[in-house]
BADOMAR-418374 format. One line per 4 residues: number of its first residue (from 1); their letters; for each residue x, y, z of N, C-alpha, C, CB. Coordinates in Angstrom, 2 decimals. Atoms other than C-alpha are relative to their C-alpha. Glycine has a CB too. Layout:
<recs>
NUM = A = X Y Z X Y Z X Y Z X Y Z ~ ...;
</recs>
This chain:
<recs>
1 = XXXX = -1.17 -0.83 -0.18 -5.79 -85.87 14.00 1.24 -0.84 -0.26 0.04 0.61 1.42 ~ -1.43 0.89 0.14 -2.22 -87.08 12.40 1.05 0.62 0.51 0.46 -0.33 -1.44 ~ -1.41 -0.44 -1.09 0.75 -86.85 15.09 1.07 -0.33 -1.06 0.29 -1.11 1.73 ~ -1.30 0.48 0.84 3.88 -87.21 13.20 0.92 0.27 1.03 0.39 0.81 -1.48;
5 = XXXX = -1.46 0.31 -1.32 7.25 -88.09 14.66 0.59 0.74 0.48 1.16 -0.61 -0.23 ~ -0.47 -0.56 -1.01 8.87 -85.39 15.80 -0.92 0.72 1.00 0.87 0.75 -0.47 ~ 1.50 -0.25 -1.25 4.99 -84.50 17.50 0.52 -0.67 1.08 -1.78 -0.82 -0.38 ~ 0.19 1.34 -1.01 5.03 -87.87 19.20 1.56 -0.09 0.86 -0.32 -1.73 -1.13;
9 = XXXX = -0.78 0.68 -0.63 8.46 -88.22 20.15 0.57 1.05 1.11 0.96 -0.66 -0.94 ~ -0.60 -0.86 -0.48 9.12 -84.52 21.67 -0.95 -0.21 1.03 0.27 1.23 -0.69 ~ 0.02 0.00 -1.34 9.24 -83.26 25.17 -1.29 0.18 -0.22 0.83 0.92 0.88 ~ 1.55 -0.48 -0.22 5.79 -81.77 24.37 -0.99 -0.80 0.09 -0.47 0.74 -0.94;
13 = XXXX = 0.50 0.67 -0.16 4.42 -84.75 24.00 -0.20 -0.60 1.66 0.42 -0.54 -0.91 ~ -0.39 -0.05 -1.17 5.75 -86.03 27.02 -1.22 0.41 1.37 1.12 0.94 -0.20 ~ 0.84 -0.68 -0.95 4.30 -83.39 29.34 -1.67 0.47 -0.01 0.70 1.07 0.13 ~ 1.35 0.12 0.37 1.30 -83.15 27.33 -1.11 -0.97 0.69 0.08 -0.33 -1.28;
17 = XXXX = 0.75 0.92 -0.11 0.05 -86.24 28.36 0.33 -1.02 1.74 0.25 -0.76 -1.50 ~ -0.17 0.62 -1.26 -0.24 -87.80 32.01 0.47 -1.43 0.12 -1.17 0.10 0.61 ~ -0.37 1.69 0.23 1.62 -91.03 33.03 -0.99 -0.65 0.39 1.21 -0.66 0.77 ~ 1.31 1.13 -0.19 -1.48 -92.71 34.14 -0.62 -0.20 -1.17 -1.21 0.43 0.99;
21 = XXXX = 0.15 0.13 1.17 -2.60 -91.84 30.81 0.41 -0.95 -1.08 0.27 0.81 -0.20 ~ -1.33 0.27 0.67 0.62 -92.66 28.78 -0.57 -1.70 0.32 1.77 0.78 0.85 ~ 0.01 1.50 -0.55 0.41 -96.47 31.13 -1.08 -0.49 -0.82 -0.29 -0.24 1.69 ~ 1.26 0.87 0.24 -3.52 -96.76 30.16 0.41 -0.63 -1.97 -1.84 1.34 0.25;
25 = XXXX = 0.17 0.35 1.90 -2.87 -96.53 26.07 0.81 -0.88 0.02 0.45 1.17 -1.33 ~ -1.04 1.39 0.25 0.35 -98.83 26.44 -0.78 -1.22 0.45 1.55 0.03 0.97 ~ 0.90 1.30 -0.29 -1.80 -101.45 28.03 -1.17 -0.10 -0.95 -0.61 0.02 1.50 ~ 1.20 0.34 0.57 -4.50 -100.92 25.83 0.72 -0.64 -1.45 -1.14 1.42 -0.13;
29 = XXXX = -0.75 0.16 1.61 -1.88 -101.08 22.77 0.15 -1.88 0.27 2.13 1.19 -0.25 ~ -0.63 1.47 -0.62 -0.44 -104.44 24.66 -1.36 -0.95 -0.14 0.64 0.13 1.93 ~ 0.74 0.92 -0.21 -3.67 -105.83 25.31 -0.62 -0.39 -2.20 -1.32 0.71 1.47 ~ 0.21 0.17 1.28 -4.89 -104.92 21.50 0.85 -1.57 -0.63 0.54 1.46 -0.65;
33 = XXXX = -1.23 1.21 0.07 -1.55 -107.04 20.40 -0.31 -1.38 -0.08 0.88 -0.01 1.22 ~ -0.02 1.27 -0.61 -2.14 -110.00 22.56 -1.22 -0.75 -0.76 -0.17 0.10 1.67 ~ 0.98 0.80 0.70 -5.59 -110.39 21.23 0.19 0.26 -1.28 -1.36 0.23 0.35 ~ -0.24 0.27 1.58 -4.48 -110.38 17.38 0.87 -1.57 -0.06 1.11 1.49 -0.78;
37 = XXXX = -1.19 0.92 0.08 -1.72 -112.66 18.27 -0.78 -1.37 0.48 1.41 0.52 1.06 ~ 0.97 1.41 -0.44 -4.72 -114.90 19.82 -0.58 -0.37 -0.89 -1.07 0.04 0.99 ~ 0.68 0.52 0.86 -6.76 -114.87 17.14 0.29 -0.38 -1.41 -0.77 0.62 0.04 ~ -0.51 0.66 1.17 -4.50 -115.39 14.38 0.61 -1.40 0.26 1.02 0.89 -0.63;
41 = XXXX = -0.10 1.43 -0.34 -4.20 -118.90 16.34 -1.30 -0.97 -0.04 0.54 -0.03 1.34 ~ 1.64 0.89 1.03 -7.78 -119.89 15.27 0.14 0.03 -1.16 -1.63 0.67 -0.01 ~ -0.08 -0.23 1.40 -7.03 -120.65 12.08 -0.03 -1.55 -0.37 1.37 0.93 -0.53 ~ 0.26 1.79 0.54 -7.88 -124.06 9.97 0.69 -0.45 -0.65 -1.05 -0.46 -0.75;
45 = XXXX = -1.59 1.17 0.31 -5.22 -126.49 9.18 0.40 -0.06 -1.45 -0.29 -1.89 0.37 ~ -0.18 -0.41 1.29 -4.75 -124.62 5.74 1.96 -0.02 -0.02 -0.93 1.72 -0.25 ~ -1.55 -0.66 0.07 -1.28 -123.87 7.07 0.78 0.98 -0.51 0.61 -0.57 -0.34 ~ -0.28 -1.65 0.79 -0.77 -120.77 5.58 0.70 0.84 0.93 -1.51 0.95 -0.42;
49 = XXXX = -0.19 -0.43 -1.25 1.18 -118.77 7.75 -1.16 1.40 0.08 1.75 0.34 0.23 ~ 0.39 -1.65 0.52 -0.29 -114.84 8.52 0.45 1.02 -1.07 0.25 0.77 0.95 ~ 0.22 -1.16 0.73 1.52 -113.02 6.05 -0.05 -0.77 -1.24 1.06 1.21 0.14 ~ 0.35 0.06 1.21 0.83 -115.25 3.57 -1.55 0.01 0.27 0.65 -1.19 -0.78;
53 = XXXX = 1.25 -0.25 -0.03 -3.02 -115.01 4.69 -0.37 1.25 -0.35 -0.45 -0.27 1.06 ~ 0.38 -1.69 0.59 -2.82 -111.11 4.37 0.53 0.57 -1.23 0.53 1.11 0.98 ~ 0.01 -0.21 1.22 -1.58 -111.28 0.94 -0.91 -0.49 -0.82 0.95 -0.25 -0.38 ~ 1.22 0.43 0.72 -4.26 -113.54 -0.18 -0.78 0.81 0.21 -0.55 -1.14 0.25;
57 = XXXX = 0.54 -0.54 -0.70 -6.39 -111.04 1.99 0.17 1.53 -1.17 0.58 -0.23 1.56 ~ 0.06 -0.93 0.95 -5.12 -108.31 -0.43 -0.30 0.04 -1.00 0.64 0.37 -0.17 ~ 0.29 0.54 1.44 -5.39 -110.07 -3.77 -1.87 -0.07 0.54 1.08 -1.94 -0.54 ~ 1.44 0.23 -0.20 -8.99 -110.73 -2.41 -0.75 1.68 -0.45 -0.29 -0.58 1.87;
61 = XXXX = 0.41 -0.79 0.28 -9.46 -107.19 -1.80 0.09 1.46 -0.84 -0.13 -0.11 0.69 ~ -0.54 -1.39 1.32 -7.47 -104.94 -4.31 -0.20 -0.69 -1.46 2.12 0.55 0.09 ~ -0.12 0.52 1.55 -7.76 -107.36 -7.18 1.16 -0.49 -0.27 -0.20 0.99 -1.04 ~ -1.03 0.18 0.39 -5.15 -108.56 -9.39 1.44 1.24 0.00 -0.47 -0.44 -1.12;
65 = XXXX = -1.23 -1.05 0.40 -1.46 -106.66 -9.36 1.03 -0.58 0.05 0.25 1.17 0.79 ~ -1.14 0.76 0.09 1.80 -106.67 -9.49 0.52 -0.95 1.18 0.93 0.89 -0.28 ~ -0.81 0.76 -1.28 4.17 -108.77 -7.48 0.82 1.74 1.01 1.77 -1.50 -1.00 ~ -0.99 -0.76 -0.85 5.89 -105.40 -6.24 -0.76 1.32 0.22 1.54 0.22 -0.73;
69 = XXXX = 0.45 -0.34 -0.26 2.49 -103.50 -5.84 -0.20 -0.51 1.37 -0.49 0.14 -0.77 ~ -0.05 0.89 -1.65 1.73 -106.42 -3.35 1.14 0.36 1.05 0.31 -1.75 -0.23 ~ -0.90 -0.58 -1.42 4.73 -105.80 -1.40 0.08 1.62 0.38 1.70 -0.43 -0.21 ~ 0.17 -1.64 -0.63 4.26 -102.08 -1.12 -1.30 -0.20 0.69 -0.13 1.45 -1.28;
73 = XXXX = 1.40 0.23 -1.25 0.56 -102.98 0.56 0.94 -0.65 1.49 -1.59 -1.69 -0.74 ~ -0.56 0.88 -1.37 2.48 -105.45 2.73 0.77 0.51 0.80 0.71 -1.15 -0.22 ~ -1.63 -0.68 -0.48 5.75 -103.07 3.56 0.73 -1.34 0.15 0.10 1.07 1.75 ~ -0.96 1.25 0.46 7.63 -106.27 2.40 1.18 0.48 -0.68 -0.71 -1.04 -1.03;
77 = XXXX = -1.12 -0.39 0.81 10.95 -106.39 0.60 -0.49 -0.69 -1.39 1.54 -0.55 0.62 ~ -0.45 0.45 1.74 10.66 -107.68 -3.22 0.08 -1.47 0.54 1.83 0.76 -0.92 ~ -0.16 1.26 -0.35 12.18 -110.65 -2.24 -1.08 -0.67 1.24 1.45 -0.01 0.38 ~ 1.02 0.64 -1.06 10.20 -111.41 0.92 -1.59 -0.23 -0.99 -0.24 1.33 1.60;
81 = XXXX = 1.59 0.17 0.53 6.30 -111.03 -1.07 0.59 -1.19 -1.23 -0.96 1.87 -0.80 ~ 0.06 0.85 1.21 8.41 -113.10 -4.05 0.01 -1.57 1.21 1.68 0.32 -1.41 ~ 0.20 0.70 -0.74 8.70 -115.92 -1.19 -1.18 -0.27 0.39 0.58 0.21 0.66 ~ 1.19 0.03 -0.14 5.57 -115.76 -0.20 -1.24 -0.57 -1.54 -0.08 1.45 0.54;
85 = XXXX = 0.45 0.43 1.13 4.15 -115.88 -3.55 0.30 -1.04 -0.60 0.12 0.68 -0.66 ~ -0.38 0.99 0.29 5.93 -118.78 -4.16 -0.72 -1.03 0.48 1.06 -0.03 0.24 ~ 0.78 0.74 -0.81 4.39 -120.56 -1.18 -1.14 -0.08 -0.40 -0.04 0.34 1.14 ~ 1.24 -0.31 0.13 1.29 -119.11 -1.98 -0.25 -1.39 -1.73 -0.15 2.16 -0.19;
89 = XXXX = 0.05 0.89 1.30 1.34 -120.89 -6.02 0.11 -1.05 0.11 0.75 0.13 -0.88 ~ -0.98 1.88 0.11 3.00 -124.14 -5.45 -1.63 -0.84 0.91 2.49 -0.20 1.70 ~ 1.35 0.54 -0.72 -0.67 -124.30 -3.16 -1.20 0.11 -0.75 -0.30 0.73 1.29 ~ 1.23 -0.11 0.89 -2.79 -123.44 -5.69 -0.71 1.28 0.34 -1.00 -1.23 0.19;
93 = XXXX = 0.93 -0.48 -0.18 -4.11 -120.31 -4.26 0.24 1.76 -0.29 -0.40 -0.54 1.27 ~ -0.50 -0.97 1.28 -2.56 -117.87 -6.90 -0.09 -0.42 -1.04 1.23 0.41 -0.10 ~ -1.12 0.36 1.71 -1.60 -117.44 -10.34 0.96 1.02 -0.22 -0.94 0.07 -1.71 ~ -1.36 -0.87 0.86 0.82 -115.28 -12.33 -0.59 0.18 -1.14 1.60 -0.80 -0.31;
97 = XXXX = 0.38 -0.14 1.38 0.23 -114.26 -15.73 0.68 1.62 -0.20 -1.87 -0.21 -0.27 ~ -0.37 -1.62 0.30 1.21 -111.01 -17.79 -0.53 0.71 0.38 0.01 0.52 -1.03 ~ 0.67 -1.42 -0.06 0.34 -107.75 -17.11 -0.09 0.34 -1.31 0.76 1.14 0.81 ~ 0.30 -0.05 1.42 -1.33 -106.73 -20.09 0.23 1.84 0.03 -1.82 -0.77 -0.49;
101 = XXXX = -0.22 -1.11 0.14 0.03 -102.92 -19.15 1.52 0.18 -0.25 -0.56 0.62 1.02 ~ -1.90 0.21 0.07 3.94 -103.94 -18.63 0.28 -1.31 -0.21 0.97 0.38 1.48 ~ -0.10 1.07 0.80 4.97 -106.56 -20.82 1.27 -0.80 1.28 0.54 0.49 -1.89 ~ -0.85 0.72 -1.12 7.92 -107.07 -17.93 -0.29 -0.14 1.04 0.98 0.38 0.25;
105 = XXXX = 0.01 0.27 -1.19 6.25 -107.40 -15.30 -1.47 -1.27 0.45 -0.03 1.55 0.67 ~ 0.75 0.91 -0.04 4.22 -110.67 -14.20 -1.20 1.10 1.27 0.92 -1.63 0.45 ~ 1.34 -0.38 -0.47 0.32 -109.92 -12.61 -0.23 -1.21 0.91 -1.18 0.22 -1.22 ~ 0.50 1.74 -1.16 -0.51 -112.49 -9.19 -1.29 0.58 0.24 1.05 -0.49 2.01;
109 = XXXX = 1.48 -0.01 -0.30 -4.30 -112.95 -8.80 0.14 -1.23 0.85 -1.14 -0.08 -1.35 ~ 0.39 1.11 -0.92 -6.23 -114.87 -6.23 -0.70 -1.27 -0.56 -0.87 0.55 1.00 ~ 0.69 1.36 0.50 -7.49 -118.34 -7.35 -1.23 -0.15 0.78 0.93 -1.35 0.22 ~ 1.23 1.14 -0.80 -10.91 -119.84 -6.18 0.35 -0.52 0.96 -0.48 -1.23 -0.67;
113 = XXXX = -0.70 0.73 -0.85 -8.68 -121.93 -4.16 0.14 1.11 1.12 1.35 -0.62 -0.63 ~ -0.54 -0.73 -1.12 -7.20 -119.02 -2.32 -1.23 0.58 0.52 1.11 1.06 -0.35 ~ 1.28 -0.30 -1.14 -10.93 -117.33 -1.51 -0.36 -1.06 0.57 -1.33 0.56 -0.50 ~ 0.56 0.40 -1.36 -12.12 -120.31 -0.17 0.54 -0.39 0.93 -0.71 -0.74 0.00;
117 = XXXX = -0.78 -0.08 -1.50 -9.32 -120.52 1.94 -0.36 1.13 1.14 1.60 0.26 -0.29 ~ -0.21 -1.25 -1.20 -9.71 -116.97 3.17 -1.48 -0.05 0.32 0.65 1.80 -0.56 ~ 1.18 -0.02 -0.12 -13.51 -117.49 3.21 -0.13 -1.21 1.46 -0.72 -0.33 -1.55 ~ 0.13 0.87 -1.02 -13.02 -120.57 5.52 0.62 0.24 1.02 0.24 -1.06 -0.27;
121 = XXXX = -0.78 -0.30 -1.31 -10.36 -119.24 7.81 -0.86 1.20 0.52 1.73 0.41 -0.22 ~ 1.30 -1.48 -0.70 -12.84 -115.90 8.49 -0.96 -0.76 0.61 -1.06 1.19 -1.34 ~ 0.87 0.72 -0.98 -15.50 -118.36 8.98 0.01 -0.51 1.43 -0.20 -0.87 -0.47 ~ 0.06 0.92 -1.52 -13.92 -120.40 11.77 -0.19 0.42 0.99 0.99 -0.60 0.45;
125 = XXXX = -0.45 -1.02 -1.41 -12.26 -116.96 13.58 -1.52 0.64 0.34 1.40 1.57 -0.45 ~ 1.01 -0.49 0.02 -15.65 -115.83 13.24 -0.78 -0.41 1.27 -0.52 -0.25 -1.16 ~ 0.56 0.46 -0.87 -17.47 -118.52 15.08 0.65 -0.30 1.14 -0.51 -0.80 -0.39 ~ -0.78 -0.07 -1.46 -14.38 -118.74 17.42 -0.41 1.20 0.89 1.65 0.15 -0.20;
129 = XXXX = 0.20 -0.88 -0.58 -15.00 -115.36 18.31 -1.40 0.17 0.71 0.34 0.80 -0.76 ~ 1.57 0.16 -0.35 -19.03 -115.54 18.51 -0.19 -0.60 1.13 -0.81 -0.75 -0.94 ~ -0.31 0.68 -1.19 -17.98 -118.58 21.02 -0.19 0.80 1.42 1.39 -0.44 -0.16 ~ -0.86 -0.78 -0.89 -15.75 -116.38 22.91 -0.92 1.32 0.95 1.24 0.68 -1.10;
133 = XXXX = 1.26 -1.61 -0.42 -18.59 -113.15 23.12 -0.66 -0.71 0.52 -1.03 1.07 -1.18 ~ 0.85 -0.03 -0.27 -20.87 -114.99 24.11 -0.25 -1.20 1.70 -0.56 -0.14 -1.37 ~ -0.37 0.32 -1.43 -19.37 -117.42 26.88 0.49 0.86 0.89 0.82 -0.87 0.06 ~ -1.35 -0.89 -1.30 -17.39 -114.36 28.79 -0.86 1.55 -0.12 2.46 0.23 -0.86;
137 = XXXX = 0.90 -1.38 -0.20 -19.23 -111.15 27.83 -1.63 -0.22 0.07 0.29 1.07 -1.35 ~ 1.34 -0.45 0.16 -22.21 -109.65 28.88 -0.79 0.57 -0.91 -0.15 0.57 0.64 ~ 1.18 -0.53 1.10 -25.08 -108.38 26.33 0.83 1.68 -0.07 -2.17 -0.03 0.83 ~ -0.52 -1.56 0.01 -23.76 -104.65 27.41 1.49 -0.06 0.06 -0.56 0.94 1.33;
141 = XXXX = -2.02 0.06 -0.03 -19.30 -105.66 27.35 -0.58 -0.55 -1.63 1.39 -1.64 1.56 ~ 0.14 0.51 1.37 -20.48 -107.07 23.74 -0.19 1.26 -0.68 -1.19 -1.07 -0.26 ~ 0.63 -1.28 -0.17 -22.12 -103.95 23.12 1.42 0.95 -0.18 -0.90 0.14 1.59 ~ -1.56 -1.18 -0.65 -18.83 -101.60 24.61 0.80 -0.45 -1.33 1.18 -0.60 2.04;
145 = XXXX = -0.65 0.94 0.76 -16.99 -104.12 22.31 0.19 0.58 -1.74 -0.96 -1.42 0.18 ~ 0.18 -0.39 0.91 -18.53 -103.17 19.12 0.33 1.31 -0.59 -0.84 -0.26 0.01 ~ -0.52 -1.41 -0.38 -18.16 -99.55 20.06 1.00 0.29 -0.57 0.29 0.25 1.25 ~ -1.30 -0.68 -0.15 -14.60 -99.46 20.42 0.76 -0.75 -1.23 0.75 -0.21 1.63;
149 = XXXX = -0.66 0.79 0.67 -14.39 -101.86 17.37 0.06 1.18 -1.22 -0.67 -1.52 -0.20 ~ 0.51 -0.92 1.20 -15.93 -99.13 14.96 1.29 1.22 -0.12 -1.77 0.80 0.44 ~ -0.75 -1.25 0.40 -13.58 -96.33 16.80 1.49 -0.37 -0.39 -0.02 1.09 1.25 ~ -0.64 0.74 0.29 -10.82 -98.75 16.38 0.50 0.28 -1.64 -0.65 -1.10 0.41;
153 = XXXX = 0.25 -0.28 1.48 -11.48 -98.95 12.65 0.23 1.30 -0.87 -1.24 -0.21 -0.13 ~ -0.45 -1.44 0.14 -11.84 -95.06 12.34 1.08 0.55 0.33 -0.64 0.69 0.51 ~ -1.83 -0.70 -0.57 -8.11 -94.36 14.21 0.93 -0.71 -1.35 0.86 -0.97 2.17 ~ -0.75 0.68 0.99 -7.00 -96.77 11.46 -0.02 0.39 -1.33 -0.33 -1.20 -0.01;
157 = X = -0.01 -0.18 1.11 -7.56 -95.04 8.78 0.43 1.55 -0.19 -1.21 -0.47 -0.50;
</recs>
C-alpha cells in the first residue's frame, strides 16, 4: 500500500493510528537507523566513505552509465556524484570513457579494483554480522530476524 504525503501528514492519519502505535514504528524506525549507522562502521580500511561505497554498489549493480544517471540513483546533485567520482578514479575503482550513445556525455564503470573492494567490504560486514547473530541471538531471535529482514525488503520496494 503507497501512503503519499498529504495521506501521511493529515489529521486522518493522525487519529487513524494509536500513539502507542505511532511511538512503536518511531522506535522501530530509530532503532532500524542506529543499526545501519553501526554497520556501516565495519568496514575495511579501504577508506571509502558510504556514499562513495553505494555508488560503486550501483555501478556494480546497474552496470555502466552516465555520470548524471548515477546521481539520479543516488538523489545527488551533479556536482556532488562528480565529487565522488573523482574520489572514486584517482583510486582506481572507476573509469570514464565515452558513451557510445551521446557523444557528450562521458560513461563511469566499475573497475576490478572497485568489485573487489565492494566484494571485501560485504565480506567483512558479513562475518561481522554472523559474529554478532550468533554471540547475542538465539537460534529462534535469528530466525524472527530473517523474517522481518525479508518484510523489510518487501516495504522497500
Amino acid at each position: 500500500m503507497k501512503v503519499n504525503a498529504a495521506q501521511s501528514s493529515g489529521t486522518d492519519s493522525a487519529e487513524r493510528f494509536s500513539p502507542e502505535y505511532r511511538e512503536r514504528v518511531q522506535a522501530l524506525s530509530g532503532d532500524i537507523a542506529a543499526f545501519w549507522r553501526r554497520m556501516r562502521t565495519e568496514r575495511v580500511d579501504h577508506m571509502l566513505t558510504p556514499s562513495q561505497l553505494q555508488a560503486l554498489g550501483h555501478l556494480r549493480r546497474e552496470g555502466a552509465m552516465t555520470a548524471a544517471r548515477l546521481a539520479h540513483f543516488e538523489q545527488v546533485t551533479p556536482q556532488s556524484i562528480a565529487r565522488t567520482l573523482a574520489m572514486l578514479e584517482e583510486q582506481g575503482m572507476i573509469r570514464r570513457g565515452s558513451d557510445p550513445t551521446d557523444a557528450r556525455a562521458t560513461r563511469v564503470e566499475i573497475t576490478d579494483t572497485g568489485l573487489a573492494t565492494l566484494a571485501l567490504d560485504a565480506e567483512m560486514r558479513t562475518l561481522w554480522l554472523c559474529e554478532l547473530l550468533d554471540e547475542r541471538c538465539t537460534a529462534h531471535e535469528r530466525e524472527m530476524l530473517f523474517v522481518a529482514a525479508a518484510i523489510l525488503r518487501d516495504l522497500s520496494r
